[in-house]
C-alpha positions in Angstrom: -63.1 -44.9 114.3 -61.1 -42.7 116.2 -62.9 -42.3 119.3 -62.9 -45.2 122.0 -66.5 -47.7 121.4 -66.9 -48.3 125.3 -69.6 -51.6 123.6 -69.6 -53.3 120.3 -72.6 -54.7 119.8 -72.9 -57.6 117.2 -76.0 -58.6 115.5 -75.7 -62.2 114.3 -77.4 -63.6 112.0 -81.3 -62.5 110.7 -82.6 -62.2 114.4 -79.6 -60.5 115.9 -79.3 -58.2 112.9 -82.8 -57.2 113.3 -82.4 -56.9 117.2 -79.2 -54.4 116.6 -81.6 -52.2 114.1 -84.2 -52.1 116.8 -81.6 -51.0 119.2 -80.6 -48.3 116.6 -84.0 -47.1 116.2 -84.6 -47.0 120.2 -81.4 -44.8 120.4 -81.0 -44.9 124.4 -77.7 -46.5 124.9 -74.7 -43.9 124.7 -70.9 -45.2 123.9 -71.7 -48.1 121.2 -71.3 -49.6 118.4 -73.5 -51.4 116.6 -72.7 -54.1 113.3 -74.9 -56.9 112.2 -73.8 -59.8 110.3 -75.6 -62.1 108.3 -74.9 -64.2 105.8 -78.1 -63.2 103.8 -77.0 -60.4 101.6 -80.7 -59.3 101.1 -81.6 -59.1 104.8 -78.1 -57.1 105.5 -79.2 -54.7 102.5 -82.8 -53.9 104.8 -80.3 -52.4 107.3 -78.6 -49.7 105.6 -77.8 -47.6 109.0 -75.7 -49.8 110.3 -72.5 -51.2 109.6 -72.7 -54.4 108.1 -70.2 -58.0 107.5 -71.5 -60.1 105.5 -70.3 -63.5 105.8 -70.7 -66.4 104.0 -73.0 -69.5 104.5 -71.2 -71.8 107.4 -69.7 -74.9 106.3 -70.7 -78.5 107.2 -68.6 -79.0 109.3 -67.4 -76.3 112.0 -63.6 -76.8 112.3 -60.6 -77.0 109.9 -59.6 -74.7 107.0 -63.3 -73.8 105.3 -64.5 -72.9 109.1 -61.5 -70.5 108.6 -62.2 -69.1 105.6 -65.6 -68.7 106.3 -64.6 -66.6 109.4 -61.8 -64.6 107.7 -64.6 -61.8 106.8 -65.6 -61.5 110.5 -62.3 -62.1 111.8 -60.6 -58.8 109.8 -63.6 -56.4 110.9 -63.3 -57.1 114.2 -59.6 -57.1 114.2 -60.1 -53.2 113.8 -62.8 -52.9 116.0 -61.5 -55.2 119.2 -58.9 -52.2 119.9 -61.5 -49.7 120.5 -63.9 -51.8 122.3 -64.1 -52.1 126.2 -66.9 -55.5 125.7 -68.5 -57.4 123.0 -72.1 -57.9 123.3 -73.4 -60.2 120.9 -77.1 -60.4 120.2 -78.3 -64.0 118.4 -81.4 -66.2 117.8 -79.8 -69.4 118.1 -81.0 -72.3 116.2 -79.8 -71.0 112.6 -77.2 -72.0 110.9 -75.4 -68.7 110.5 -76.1 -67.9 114.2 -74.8 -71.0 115.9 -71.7 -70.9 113.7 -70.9 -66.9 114.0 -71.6 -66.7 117.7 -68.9 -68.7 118.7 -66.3 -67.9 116.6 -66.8 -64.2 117.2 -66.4 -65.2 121.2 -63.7 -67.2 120.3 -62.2 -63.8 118.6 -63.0 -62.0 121.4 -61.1 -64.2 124.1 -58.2 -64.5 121.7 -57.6 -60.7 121.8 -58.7 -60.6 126.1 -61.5 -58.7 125.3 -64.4 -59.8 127.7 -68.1 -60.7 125.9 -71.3 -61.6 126.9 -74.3 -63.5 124.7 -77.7 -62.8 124.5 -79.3 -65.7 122.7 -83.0 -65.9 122.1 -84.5 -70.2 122.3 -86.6 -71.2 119.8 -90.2 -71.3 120.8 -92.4 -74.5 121.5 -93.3 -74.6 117.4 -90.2 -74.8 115.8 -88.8 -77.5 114.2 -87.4 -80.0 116.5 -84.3 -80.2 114.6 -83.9 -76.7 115.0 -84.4 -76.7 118.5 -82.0 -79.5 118.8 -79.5 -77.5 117.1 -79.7 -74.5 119.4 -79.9 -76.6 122.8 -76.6 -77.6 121.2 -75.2 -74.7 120.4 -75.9 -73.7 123.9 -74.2 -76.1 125.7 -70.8 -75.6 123.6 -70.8 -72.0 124.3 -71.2 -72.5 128.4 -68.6 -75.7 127.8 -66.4 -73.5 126.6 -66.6 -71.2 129.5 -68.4 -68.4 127.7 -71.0 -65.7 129.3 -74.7 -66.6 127.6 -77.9 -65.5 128.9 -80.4 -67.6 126.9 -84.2 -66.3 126.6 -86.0 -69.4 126.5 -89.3 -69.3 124.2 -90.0 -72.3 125.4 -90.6 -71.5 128.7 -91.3 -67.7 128.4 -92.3 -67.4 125.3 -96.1 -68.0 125.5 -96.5 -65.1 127.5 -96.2 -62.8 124.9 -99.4 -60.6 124.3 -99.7 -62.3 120.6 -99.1 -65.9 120.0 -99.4 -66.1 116.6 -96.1 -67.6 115.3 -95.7 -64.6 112.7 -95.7 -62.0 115.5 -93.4 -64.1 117.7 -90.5 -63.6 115.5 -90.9 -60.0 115.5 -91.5 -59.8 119.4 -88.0 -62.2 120.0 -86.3 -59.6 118.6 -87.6 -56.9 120.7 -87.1 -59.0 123.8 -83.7 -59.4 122.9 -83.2 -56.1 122.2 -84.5 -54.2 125.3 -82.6 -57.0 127.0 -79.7 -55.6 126.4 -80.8 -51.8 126.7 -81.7 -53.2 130.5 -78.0 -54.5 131.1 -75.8 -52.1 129.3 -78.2 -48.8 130.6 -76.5 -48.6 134.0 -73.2 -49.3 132.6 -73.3 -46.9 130.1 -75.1 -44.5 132.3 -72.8 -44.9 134.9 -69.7 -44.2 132.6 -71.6 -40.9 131.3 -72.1 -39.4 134.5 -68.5 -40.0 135.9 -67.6 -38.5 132.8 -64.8 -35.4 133.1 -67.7 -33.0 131.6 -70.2 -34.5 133.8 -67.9 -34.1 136.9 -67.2 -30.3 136.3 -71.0 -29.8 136.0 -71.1 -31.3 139.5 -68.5 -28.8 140.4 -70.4 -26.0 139.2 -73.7 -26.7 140.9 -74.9 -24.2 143.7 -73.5 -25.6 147.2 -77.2 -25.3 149.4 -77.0 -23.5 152.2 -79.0 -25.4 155.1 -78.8 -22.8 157.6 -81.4 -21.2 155.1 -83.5 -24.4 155.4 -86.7 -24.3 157.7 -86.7 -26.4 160.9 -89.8 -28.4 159.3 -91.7 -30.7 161.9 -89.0 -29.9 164.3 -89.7 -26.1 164.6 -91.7 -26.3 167.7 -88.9 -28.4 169.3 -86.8 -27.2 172.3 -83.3 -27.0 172.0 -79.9 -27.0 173.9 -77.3 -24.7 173.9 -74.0 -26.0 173.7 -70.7 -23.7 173.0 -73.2 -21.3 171.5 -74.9 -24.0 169.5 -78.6 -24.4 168.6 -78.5 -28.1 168.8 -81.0 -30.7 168.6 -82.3 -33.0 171.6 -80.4 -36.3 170.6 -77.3 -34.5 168.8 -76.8 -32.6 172.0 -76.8 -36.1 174.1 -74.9 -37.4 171.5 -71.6 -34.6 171.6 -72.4 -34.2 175.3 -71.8 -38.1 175.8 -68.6 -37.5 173.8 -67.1 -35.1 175.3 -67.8 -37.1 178.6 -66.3 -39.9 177.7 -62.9 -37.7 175.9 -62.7 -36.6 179.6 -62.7 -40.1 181.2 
């Protein structure tokens, strides 16, 4: 905790918790921190690397003091985490109960503290229950009412192109697709921020400088060349400082 997270990464509920793992296990983003939360205390325990919030079961209804007590869990772990964090990148399956209901308070978390946040937020696909579709086209639309950043991986619509289509392995592939989502957008940030690092700039300034004048002329070896105040110059460059110079004197 005392080093600067440049990402916290937030696993919600089953789906997103998974997805976080699977970006654990992949290992390529550098600067982040990953924490799932769930409010399934036996999924959570299948994830022993990472740091874990358990929460409890949403209440009925979203707002008012239960909504607050539910979220009081949450809302003290990322109270020491927000500090340390340059964005929040939360990782959901929406159409759960503990998804839809954590997703948006954590953003709301986020804003409160001017942290910036994106979502990614995997749609059920064409199978599911059409009450649970309903419930995450929902979701959806408060979270973009609200002004908040969501990319939304349809299954609907994308879904069916997965190489298996068997709704067992669907599951399991939405939560790689979320996953390397999010390895696709935060790799040339995070890449970015490691190679304007100070150790990474004085490794620049310790590289060789190259010396072209050692270079062969290549397909222009057989070219013929003009002097010009005792310089071997190329054709157009010649024309070029000869034009110049012309000009400087007019």
């Amino acid at each position: 905790m005392d080093n600067p997270t440049e990402y916290l990464i937030l696993g919600i509920g089953t789906a997103g918790a998974r997805a976080a793992f699977y970006l654990y296990q992949r290992g390529f983003l550098k600067n982040i921190r990953l924490v799932a939360v769930d409010s399934d205390a036996d999924e959570l325990s299948t994830l022993p690397t990472l740091q874990r919030i358990q929460v409890p079961f949403p209440p009925a209804v979203p707002v008012g003091a239960q909504a607050e007590q539910a979220c009081a869990a949450l809302n003290e772990n990322l109270e020491k985490l927000l500090p340390q964090t340059k964005m929040v990148v939360v990782v959901v399956g929406l159409g759960g109960a503990t998804g839809n209901f954590y997703t948006q308070a954590a953003l709301q978390f986020a804003h409160s503290k001017d942290v910036p946040a994106v979502t990614f937020a995997a749609l059920p696909h064409a199978f599911a229950m059409e009450d649970v579709q309903n419930s995450a086209s929902q979701t959806l639309d408060i979270l973009r009412a609200q002004h908040f950043d969501v990319l939304a991986l349809d299954g609907v619509k994308f879904g069916r192109f997965f190489p298996d289509t068997h709704q067992e392995m669907a599951y399991i592939q939405t939560v790689r697709w979320l996953a390397n989502t999010v390895i696709g957008y935060l790799t040339p940030l995070t890449s970015f921020q490691e190679e304007n690092s100070p150790a990474a700039m004085e490794s620049v300034g310790r590289r060789k400088t190259m010396e072209f004048d050692d270079l062969p002329l290549g397909i222009f070896a057989g070219t013929y060349h003009d002097n010009l105040e005792q310089q071997n110059l190329d054709i157009p460059t010649y024309l070029r400082i000869k034009q110049d110079a012309s000009s400087e004197q007019n």
